[in-house]
C-alpha positions in Angstrom: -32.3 111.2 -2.9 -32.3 114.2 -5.7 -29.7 114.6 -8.3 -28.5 118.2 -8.7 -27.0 120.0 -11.5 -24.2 121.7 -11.0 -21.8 124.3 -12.7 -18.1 125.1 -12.8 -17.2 128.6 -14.0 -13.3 128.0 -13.6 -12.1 124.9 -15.8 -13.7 122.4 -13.1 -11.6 123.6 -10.4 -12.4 121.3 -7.6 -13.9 124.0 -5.4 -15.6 125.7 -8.0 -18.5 124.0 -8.5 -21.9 124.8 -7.4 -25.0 123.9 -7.3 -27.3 125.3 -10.4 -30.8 124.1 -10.0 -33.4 126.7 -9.5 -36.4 126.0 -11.7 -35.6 122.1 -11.9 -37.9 119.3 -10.0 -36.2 117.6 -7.3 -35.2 114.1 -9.3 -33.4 111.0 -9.3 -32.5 111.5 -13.3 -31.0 114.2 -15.1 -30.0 112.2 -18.4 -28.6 114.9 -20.6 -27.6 118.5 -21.3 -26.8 120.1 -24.3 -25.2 123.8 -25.0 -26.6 126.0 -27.7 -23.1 126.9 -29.5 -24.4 130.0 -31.3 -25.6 131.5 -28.1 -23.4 134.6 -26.5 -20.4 133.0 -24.8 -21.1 136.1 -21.8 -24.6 134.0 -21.4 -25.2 130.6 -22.7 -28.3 128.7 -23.9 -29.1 125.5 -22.3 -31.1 122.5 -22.5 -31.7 119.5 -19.6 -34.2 116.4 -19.6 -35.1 116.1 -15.9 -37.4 113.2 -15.2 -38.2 112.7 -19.2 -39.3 116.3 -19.2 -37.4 119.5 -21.8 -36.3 122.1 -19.3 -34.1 125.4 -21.2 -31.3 127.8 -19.1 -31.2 131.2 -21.3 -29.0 132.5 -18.1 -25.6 130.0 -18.6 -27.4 127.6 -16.2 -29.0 129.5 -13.0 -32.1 129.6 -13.7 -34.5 126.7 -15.5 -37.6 126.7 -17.0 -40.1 123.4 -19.0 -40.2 123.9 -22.4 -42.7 121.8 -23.9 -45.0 119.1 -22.3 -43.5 116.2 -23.4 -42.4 113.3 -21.1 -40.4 110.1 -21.8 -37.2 112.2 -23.4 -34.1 111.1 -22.2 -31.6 112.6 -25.1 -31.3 116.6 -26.1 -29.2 119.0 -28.7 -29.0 122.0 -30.2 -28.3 122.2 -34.2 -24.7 123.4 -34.2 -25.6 126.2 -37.3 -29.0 127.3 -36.3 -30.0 127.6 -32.8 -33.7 127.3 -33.7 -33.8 123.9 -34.1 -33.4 121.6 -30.9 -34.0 117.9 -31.1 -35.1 115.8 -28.3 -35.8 111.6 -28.1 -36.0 109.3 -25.6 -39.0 106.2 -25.8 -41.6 109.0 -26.8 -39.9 108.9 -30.5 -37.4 112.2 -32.1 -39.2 115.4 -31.5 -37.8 119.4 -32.9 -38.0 122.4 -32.1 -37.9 124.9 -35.0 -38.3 128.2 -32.4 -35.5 127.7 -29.4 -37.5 125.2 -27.7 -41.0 127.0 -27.6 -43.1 124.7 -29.7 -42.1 120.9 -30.2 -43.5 118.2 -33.0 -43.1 114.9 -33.7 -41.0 114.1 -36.5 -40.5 110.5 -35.6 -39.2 107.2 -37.9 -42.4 104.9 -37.0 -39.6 102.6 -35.7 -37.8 105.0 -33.1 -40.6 105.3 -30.4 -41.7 102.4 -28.0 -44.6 104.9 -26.1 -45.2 102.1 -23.5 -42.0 101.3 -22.6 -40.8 103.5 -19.9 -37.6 101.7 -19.0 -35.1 104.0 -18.1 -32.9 104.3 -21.2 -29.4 102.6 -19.9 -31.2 99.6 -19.4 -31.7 96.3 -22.0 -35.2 96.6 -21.5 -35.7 100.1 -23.3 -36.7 100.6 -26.3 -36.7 104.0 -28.2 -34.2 106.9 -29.4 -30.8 106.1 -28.0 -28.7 108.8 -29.0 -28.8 112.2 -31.8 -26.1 113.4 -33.1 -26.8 116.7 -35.4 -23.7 116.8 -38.2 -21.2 119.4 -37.8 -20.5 119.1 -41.5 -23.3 119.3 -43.0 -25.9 121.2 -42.0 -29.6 120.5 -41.9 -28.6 116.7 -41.4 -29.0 114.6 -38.4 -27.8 111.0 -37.4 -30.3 109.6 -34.9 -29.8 106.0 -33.3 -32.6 103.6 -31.9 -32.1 100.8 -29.3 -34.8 97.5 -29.8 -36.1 95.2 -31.6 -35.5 96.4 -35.7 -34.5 99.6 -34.7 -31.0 100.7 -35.6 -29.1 104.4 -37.0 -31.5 107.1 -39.3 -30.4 109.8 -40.9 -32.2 113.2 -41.9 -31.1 116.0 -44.5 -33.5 118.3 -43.8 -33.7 119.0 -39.8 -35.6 116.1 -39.1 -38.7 115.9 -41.1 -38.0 112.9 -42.8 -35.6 110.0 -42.5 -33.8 107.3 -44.0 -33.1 104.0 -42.3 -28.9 104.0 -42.7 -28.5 100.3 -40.9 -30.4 97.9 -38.8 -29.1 96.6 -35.5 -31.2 95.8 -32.4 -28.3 97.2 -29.8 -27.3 100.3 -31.2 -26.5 103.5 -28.7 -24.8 106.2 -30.2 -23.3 107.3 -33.2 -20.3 109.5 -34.3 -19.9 111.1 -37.7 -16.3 111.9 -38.5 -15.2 115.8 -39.2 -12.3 115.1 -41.2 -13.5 111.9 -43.4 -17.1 112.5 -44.0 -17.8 109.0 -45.1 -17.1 107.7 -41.9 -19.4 107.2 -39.6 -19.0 105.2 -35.8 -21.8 103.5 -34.4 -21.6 102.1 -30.3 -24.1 98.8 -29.3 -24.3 96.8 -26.3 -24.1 93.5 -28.1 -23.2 92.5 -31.5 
């Protein structure tokens, strides 16, 4: 059985949704979407990981197409002040974007990819980027999370290039930076 993605355009309404697919694989896993923020409200950017895979919606979400050829993603978003850069992660390590999706690298902390694991990333077993969370308060800096082993929260100042390891902590999912108190920072694990 295929998952579909689907789109409102009144509120959620629960006979206004339908189904916006056209460009996507028939899959099993779509594991994230992201908005580009600075796109024109009348026509919004998005991005999807299907199946580990980067797809990108310049149409508010009719029409997809792959951007990039990288598989093993399961986490994607936009930088919230330039719409150039994209970041994507999943076992494969923390990749960017620096043109809207058109050419990716690997900018990757050694410790946040696990290229053999291929566990899908809501289980115990994975290993590998677990969430990224670009700051909406400053820009250029990003809060990246990794579940395994010694892996645990990174942070970059300038767009992912290079990173410093914040805290280590073998169960860590996702991480929250606080827009009114920009010392605080919230970080989500399975165990303790």
């Amino acid at each position: 059985q295929s998952s579909h993605l689907v789109r409102s355009d009144a509120s959620g309404h629960v006979s206004s949704w339908q189904i916006s697919n056209v460009g996507l694989p028939l899959s099993s896993k779509i594991t994230d979407i992201a908005i580009d923020r600075n796109s024109p409200e009348s026509n919004r950017n998005l991005y999807c990981i299907v199946s580990g895979a980067i797809y990108k919606s310049t149409d508010d979400g009719f029409s997809w197409v792959r951007v990039g050829q990288i598989d093993g993603l399961s986490f994607v978003e936009v930088d919230p002040y330039d719409s150039n850069f994209v970041y994507a992660g999943g076992s494969q390590g923390f990749f960017r974007s620096i043109d809207e999706g058109i050419t990716w690298e690997d900018t990757s902390h050694p410790e946040m990819k696990e290229p053999t694991n291929m566990a899908d990333f809501y289980r115990h077993t994975y290993r590998g980027v677990s969430s990224i969370h670009p700051s909406l308060v400053d820009e250029g800096h990003i809060f990246v999370t990794a579940f395994g082993p010694g892996k645990g929260l990174y942070k970059s100042d300038d767009h992912g290039v290079s990173w410093t390891k914040l805290h280590t902590g073998d169960h860590i999912r996702s991480v929250l930076e606080s827009e009114v108190r920009q010392e605080y920072l919230f970080l989500g694990s399975s165990f303790l």
